[in-house]
N, C-alpha and C positions, 0 to 999 in steps of 0.2 A: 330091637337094635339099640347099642349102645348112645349115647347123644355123646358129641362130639367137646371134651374140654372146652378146646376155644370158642366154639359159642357159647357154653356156658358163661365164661368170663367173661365174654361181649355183653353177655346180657344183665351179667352182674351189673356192668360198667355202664350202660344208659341208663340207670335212673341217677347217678352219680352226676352224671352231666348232664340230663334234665335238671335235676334240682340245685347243679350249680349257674345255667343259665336263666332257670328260673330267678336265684337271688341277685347276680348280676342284672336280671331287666325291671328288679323292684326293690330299686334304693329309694328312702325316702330322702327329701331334702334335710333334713334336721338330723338325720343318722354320722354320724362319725367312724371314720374311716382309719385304718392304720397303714400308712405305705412304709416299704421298707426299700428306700433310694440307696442304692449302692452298699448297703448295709444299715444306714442312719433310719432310724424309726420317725416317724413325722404324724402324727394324729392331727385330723381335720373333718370340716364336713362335706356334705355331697356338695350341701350350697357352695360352700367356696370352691371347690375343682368344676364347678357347672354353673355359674351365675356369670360370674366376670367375665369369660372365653367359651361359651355354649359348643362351639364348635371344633374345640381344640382336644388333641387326642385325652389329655384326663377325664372331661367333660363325656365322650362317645363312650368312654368305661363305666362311665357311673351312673348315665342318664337313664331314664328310666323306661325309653322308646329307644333307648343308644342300639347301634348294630357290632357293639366290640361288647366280647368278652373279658372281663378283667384278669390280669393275670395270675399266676398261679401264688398260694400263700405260702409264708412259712409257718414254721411250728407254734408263734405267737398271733397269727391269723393274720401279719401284714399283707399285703399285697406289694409283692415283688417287681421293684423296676429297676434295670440294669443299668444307670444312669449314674454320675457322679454327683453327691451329695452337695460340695463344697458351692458347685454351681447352681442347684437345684433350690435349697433355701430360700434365696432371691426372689425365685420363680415362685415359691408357692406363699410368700408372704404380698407379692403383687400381685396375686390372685384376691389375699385375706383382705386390703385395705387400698389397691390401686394406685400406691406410690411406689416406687421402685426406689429399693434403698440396700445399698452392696457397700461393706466394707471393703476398707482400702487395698488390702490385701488378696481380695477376690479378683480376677482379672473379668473385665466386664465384654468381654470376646468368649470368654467360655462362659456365659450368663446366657448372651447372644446366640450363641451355638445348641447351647441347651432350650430355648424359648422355640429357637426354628424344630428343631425334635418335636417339642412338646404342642406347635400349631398355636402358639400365646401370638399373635400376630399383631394385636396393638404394642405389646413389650418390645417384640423385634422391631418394630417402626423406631419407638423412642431410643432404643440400643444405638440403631443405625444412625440416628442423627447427631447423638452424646457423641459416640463413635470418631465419625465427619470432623467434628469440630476440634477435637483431640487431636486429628491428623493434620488437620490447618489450621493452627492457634492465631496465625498473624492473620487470619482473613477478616476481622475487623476492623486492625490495624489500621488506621490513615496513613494515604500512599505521601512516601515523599516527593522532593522536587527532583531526583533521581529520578524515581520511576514516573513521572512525567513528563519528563525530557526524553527518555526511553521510548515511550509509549508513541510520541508527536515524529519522533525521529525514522521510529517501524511501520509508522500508517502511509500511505501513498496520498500523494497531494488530491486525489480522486474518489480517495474514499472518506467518506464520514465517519471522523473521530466523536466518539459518546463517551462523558464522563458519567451518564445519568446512575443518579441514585449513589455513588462514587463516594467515599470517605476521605477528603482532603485535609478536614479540621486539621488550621495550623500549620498548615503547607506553605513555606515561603519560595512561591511562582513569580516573586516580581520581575518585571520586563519581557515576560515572556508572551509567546505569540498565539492566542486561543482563538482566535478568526473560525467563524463557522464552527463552534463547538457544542456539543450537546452538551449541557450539566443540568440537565430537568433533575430537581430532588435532590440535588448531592448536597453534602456538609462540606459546605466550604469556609463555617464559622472560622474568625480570627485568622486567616488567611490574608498573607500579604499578597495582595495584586497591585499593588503600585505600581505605576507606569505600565500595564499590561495592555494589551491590546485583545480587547473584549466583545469587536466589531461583529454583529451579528450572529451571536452567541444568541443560545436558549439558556434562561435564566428562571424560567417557571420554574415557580412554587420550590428553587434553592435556598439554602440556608446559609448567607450572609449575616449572621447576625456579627459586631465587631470587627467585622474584616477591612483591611485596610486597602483602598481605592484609589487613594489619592492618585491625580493626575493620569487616570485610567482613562482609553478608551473605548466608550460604550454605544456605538453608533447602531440605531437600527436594533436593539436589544429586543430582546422578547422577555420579559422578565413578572409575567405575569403571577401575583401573589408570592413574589418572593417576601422572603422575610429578611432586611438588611437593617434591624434594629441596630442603633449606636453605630452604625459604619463611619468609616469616613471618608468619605465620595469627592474631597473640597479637589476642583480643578477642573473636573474629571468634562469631558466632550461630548452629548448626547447628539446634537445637531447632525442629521444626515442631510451633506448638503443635496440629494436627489429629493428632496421634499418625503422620505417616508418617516412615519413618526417612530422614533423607541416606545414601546409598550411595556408602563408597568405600570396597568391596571393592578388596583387592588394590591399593592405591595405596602410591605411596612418597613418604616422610614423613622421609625420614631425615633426621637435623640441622635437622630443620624448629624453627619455635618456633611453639606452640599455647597458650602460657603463657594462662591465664584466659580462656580459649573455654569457650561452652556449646557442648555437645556429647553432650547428653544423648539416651540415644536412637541415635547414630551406627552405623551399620555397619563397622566395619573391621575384618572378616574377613581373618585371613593376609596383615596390612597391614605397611608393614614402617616400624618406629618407633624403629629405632636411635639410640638418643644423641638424641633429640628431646625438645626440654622443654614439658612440657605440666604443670607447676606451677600450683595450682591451677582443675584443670579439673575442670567441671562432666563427669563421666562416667558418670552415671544412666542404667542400663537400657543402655547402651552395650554393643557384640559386638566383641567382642576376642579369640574365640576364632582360635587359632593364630598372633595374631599376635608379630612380635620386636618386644619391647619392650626387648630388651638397652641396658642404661646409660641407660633412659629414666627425665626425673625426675618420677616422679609426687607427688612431696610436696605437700601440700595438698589434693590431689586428691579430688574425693567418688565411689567407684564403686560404690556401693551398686546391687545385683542387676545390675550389670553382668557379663557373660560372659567369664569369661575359662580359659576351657575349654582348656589344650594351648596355653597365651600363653609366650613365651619372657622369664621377667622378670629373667634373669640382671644381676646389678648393678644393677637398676634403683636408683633412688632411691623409699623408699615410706614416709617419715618424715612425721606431722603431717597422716596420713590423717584428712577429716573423718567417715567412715567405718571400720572394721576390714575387712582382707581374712577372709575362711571357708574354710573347706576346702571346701565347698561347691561355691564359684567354680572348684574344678580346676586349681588354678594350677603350674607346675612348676619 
């Protein structure tokens, strides 16, 4: 009996594709490869389509346990992939060296589109966030006193307004009304606050450095390790008359000017008040223990039973005291 063509040719055709699976499950890493992207020829090795992205569909073609078949070659033995070249480039030099570097003229949305294809999943992360940023350039930006006023005028008197973390740098806010406001972390460097009403406000670990204070008030403040280098605080109102103190533990004050602030009362523990003039200040019952008061001018200054336990008064100025300092106070 005759044997049937078509098996013959079936059986032609299985050792073709045994010994094509076979070379597909035994790439070496140091072998070089030819893909041929949308036409565009690219030679590379196993290593770089399988080192960088193990898991991404190049890597399952080439690997050498991979469960993909590579695709079919052309007549120069590339391996054929149906993908656009222009975008694809990108993709396989982030493979070669892990910086991602797309001329200007490439659109980095068909980079993007191409990486999601190809399973590059760290790529697509960084696309997405370059992406983001591109679409909101201003989101750096420091808000002005526009969207401030905006912001205070849309919150209901019941809910907690948060500037935390918030980009103000340079925002001229004077006279305005920040009563119970978050600003933990914000940049509020060189920001006018003058005559502001600051009254039990969180001021942790913000960034006051320059910013202008004068005749602010700061009643009951929480301003734990802020940073209000060079401020100018001179007038400004600590004292809550309910007896709770303003905390600002561990804040920096350096070259600040406090000149004729009440401040009676205040916390500033192991504060640092280098070269800051704080002439004639109200410093009643005030805690100054530990803190550097070096070349600070307290002349005029009232600091009757205020603490100042282990306080660094090296140089200070302490001339025309309306008090006497005591032994008492532990001063060193």
């Amino acid at each position: 009996m005759d044997n049937d063509p078509r098996e013959s040719a079936s059986s032609k055709d299985e050792p073709a594709k045994e010994e094509e699976l076979a070379v597909a499950t035994n790439f070496a890493p140091n072998r070089w490869v030819k893909l041929n992207v949308g036409g565009q020829i690219y030679a590379t090795t196993i290593d770089t389509l399988v080192g960088r992205e193990p898991d991404s569909m190049l890597a399952r073609m080439f690997m050498q346990d991979g469960n993909m078949v590579p695709s079919e070659r052309d007549e120069q033995g590339a391996y054929l992939i149906d993908r656009s070249p222009r975008y694809f480039e990108p993709i396989i030099n982030y493979l070669r060296h892990g910086q991602f570097v797309c001329d200007s003229n490439v659109s980095m949305l068909g980079v993007l589109e191409e990486a999601r294809f190809f399973g590059i999943y760290s790529l697509v992360t960084h696309l997405e966030e370059r992406l983001a940023q591109q679409e909101d350039p201003q989101s750096d930006q420091p808000l002005t006193r526009m969207d401030v006023i905006k912001a205070i005028i849309q919150t209901s008197v019941i809910t907690e307004l948060r500037f935390q973390g918030v980009n103000l740098s340079g925002a001229d806010l004077r006279k305005l009304d920040f009563r119970n406001i978050n600003f933990k972390y914000a940049n509020m460097s060189h920001c006018n606050l003058s005559h502001t009403n600051l009254n039990y406000c969180c001021l942790e670990r913000a960034d006051l450095q320059f910013a202008n204070l004068e005749c602010a008030q700061l009643v009951s403040v929480r301003g734990l390790c802020a940073n209000m280098e060079g401020a100018n605080l001179r007038g400004c109102n600590f004292e809550d008359p309910t007896g709770v103190r303003t905390n600002l533990e561990g804040v920096n004050l350096k070259g600040a000017c406090l000149e004729s602030s009440n401040m009676a009362g205040v916390n500033l523990r192991v504060a640092n008040l280098k070269n800051a003039n704080m002439k004639n200040c109200n410093l009643r019952a005030a805690v100054l223990a530990g803190a550097d008061l070096e070349r600070c001018n307290l002349s005029g200054s009232d600091l009757q039973e205020a603490n100042l336990r282990g306080a660094n008064l090296k140089d200070a100025e302490l001339t025309l005291m309306v008090t006497p300092l005591h032994m008492s106070q532990a001063i060193r």
